[in-house]
N, C-alpha and C positions, 0 to 999 in steps of 0.2 A: 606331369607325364602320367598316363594311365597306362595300366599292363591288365593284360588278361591271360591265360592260357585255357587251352579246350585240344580237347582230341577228337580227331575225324576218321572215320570206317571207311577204307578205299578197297576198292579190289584186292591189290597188293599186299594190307595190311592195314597197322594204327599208326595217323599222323599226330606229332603233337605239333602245336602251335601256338605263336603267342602276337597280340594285337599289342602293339605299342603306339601310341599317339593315331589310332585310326590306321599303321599299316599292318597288314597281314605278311608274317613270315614263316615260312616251313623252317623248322630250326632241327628237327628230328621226324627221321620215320623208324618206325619200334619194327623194324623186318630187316633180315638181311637182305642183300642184295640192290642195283641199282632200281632205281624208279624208272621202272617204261615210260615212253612214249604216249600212251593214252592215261595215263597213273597221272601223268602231269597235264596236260590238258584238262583234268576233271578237277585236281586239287587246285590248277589255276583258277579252271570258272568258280568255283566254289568258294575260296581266293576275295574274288573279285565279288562276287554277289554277297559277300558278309562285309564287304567294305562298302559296299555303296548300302546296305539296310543299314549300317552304323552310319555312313556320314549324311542317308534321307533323315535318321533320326535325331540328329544333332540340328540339321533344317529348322525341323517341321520345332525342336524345341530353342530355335532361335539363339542358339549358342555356335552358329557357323551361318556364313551368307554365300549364296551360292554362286560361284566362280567359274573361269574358263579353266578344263585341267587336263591332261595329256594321258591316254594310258599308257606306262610303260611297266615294263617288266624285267629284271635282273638273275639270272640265276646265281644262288649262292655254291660258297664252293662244298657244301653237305649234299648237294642234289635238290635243293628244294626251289622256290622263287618267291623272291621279292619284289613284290605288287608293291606300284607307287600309284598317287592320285590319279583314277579317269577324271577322261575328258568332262564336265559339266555343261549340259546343252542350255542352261540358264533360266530353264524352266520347274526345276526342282525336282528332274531325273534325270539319274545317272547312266540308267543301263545304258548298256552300249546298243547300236544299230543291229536290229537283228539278222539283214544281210550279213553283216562282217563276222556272225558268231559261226564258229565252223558247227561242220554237221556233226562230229562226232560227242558236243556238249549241249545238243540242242536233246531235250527229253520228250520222250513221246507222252502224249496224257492219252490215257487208255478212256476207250466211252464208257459213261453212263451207262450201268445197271436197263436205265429204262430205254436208251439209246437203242443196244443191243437187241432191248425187244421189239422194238419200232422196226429195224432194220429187216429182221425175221421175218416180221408178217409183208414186207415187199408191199406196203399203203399204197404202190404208184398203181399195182393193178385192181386195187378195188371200186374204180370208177363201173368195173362190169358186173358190179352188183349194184350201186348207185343207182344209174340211167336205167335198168330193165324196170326196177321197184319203182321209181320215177313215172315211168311211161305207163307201167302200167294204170299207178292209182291215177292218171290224168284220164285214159278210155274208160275206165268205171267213172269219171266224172263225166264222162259225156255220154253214160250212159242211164245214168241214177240220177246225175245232177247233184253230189254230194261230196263232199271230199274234207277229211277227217284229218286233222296235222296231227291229233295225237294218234291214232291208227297208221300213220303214213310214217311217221318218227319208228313208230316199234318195228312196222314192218322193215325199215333200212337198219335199222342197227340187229335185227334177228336175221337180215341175208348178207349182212357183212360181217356175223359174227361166225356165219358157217365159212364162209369166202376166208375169213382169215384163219379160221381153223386147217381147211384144208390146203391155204398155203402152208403151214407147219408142216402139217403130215407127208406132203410134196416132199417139201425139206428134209425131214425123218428118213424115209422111204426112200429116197432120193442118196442118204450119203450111207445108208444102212447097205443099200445094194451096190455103191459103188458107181455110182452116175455121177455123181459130183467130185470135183477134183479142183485143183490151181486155175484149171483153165474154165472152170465155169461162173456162172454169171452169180451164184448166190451159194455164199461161201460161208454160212452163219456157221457151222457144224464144220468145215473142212479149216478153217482156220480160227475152230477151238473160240469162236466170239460165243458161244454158248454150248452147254453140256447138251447132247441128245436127249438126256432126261429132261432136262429143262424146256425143252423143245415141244418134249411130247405131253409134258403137264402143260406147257401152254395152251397145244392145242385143244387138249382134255377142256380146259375150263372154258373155252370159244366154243365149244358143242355146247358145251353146260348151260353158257349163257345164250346160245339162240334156240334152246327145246324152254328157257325160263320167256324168251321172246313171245316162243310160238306159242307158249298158255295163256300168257297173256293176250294174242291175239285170240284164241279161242275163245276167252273170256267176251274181250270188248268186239269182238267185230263179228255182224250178222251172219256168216259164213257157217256151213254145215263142220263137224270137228271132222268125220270124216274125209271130207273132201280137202279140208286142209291141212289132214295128217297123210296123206297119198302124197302130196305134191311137197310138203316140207321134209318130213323122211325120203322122196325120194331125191331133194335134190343135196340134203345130207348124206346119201351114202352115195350118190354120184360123187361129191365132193373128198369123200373116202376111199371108194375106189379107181377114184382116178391113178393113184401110188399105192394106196394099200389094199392088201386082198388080192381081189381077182390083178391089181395094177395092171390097167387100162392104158395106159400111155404105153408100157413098154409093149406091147402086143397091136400097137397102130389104134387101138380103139380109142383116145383119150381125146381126138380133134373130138368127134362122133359126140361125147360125152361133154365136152364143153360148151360145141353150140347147142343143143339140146338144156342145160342145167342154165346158161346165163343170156338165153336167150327166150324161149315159149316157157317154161317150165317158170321162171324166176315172174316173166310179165302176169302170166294168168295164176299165178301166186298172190301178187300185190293185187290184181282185178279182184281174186275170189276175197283178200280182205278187207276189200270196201263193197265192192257190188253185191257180193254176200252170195252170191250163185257161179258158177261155171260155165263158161261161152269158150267156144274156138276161136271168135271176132280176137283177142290178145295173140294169138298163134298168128294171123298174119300181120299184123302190123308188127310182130317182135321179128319177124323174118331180116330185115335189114340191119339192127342192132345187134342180132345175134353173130350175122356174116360179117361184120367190124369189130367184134369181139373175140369170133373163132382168127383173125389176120393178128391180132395180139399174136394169139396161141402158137399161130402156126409160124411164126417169124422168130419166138424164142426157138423152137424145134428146129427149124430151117440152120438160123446160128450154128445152133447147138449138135449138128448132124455128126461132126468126126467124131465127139468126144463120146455121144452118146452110141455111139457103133461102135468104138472100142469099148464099152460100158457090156458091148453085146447083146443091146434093148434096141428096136425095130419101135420107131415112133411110123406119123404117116410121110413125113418128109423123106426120111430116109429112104420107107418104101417105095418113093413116086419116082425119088433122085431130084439134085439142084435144079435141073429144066422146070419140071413141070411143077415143082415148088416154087419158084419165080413166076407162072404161069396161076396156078392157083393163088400165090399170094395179090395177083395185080385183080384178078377176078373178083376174092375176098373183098378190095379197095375198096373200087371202083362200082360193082353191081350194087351195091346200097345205092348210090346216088343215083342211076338209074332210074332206082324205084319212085326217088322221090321227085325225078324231073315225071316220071307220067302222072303221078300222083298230082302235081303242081299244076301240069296240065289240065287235065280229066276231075279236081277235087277242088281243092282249092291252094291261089297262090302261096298260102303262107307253106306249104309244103317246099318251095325254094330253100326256105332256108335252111336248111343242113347242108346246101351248097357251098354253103360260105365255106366252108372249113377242107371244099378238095384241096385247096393248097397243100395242106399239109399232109396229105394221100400220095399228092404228087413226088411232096419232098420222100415220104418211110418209097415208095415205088424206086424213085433215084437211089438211096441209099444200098436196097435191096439188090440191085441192079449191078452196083460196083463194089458190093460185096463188103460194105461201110454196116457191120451187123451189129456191134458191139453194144450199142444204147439205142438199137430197133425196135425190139421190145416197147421199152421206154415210150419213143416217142410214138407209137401205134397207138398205145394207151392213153397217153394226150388226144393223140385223133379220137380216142373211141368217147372220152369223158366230152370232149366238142361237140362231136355229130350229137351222141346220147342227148345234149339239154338241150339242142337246138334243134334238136326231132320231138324232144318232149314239149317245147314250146310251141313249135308248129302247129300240133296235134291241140294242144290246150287252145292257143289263138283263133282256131278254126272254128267257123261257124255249127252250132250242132243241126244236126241235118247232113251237111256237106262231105261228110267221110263216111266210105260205105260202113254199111249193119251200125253203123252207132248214132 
């Protein structure tokens, strides 16, 4: 017969206990008073889980063979319980089914340190910095005939470092003023998953890293510095005061401000760091990308219309009303595709393909429709990272000659 005793920290108090032959008994609790309802629930699983790591370990050192065994449970007349043999599924674990484990001994494991930070920067919308950098270095290649992976790497990790930046400062701005709450979509800051400060060094060090980007691009890529410090500060302090500063968003300006930064601004960024010179030719073809980029934007706002009118911030949703925000978001959709059926027409066939992907234009239109907002956002964003590589493909496939000015 083996014995042990140990003492265990409950809510309530200190339990002592002692294992005799593999079972565990509450034989004393050092507190006056009965053992709640939950006191016992916790000192059972607790109970239970040091009997089945004592009889895995007798297992695995071949001094027990593993059996068929019943869990049952006795309360003794001190207040405590006597735990007898579980059940053994004959595989060489004990736990019990984790349906049958009730909710109140089930433990939350709290995320990852790095989890929390992954969560913050919202990765699902950085495809609208991805696809414009994309598109662009493809029309500098149909226009140079040249195209740089290591120029083309710096340039997307220097426009998704500003994009993730200014998601933080969103963030920031956003629970500083009182616009985010229980009921909004990105809760890093309202439900304490990270310090404010933490927040705001994050985004500190996402500016840090895409001005260390954009030297580097200065360095290697044939581009005036001038001309690429005009369009990379501007589309950094676009990305700043979209919430902070002048905050852009709450004053209606913030649609205005997004297709403009991840749309012409972001494409003839990437052109000027391969082609090494400035052309308007990227302003029109970014036109369709950037109108599947701004239906992201406008459908988080659309959502978000009650919470942010009690926040008493005037986004353009609010301003237009649900109508003509249903109207404009079907607009947003659908006029890309337009573009690329004339284009398909009049240029060449490979311009079809961003077709492929109305599907799922049609499905964010239905959801928008029946008022299904909740993961819109979301799934626009899918749309936009689709259309994006399949308009970049297009563009790359196409014969040079066949697309106007390039």
């Amino acid at each position: 017969m083996s014995m042990a005793t140990m003492e265990t920290a409950g809510r309530n108090g200190v339990f002592k206990k002692s294992v005799v032959n593999g079972n565990v008994t509450v034989v004393d609790q050092m507190k006056n008073g009965l053992v709640s309802q939950v006191t016992r629930s916790r000192v059972k699983f607790a109970e239970q889980t040091m009997k089945l790591k004592d009889r895995s370990a007798r297992i695995s050192n071949g001094r027990l063979k593993p059996k068929q065994m019943s869990v049952k449970s006795t309360q003794t007349a001190s207040g405590g319980f006597h735990v007898h043999e579980p059940e053994h599924n004959g595989y060489g674990s004990d736990m019990p089914d984790r349906d049958n484990i009730p909710q109140s001994q089930l433990v939350y494991a709290p995320p990852s340190r790095l989890k929390k930070y992954l969560v913050a920067l919202r990765p699902w919308s950085l495809s609208a910095s991805f696809t414009p950098v994309s598109l662009g270095f493809v029309l500098a290649h149909k226009t140079v005939g040249e195209f740089s992976i290591c120029l083309y790497v710096i340039t997307c990790l220097t426009a998704l470092s500003v994009h993730a930046a200014g998601n933080l400062v969103n963030t920031y701005f956003d629970f500083c003023k009182g616009v985010d709450s229980k009921k909004s979509d990105d809760r890093t800051l309202v439900d304490r998953i990270l310090h404010p400060n933490d927040v705001a060094k994050f985004g500190a060090f996402f500016y840090v890293m895409g001005c260390v980007g954009f030297l580097l691009l200065t360095w290697m890529s044939p581009s005036k510095l001038e001309h690429g410090a005009l369009l990379y500060f501007g589309g950094l302090s676009s990305s700043f005061l979209y919430t902070g500063g002048l905050g852009l968003k709450y004053i209606a300006l913030g649609d205005i401000a997004i297709f403009l930064t991840f749309g012409p601004l972001t494409v003839m960024f990437s052109y000027l760091a391969q082609a090494g010179e400035l052309s308007f030719v990227p302003l029109i073809y970014a036109i369709p990308l950037a109108l599947n980029t701004e239906a992201v934007l406008h459908a988080n706002n659309s959502r978000d219309m009650d919470t942010d009118r009690e926040a008493g911030i005037i986004t353009f949703a609010i301003l237009i009303g649900p109508t003509l925000s249903y109207i404009v978001f079907v607009l947003l959709l659908f006029v890309p595709y337009i573009c690329f059926v004339l284009m398909g027409v009049h240029c060449s066939a490979w311009m079809f393909l961003p077709v492929v992907s109305i599907p799922k234009a049609f499905e964010a239109e239905r959801l928008f429709r029946e008022h299904k907002m909740r993961h819109l956002p979301q799934h626009v964003a899918k749309l936009n990272l689709a259309l994006g590589v399949l308009y970049t493909i297009s563009c790359f496939a196409a014969k040079k000659g066949v697309l106007p000015h390039l």
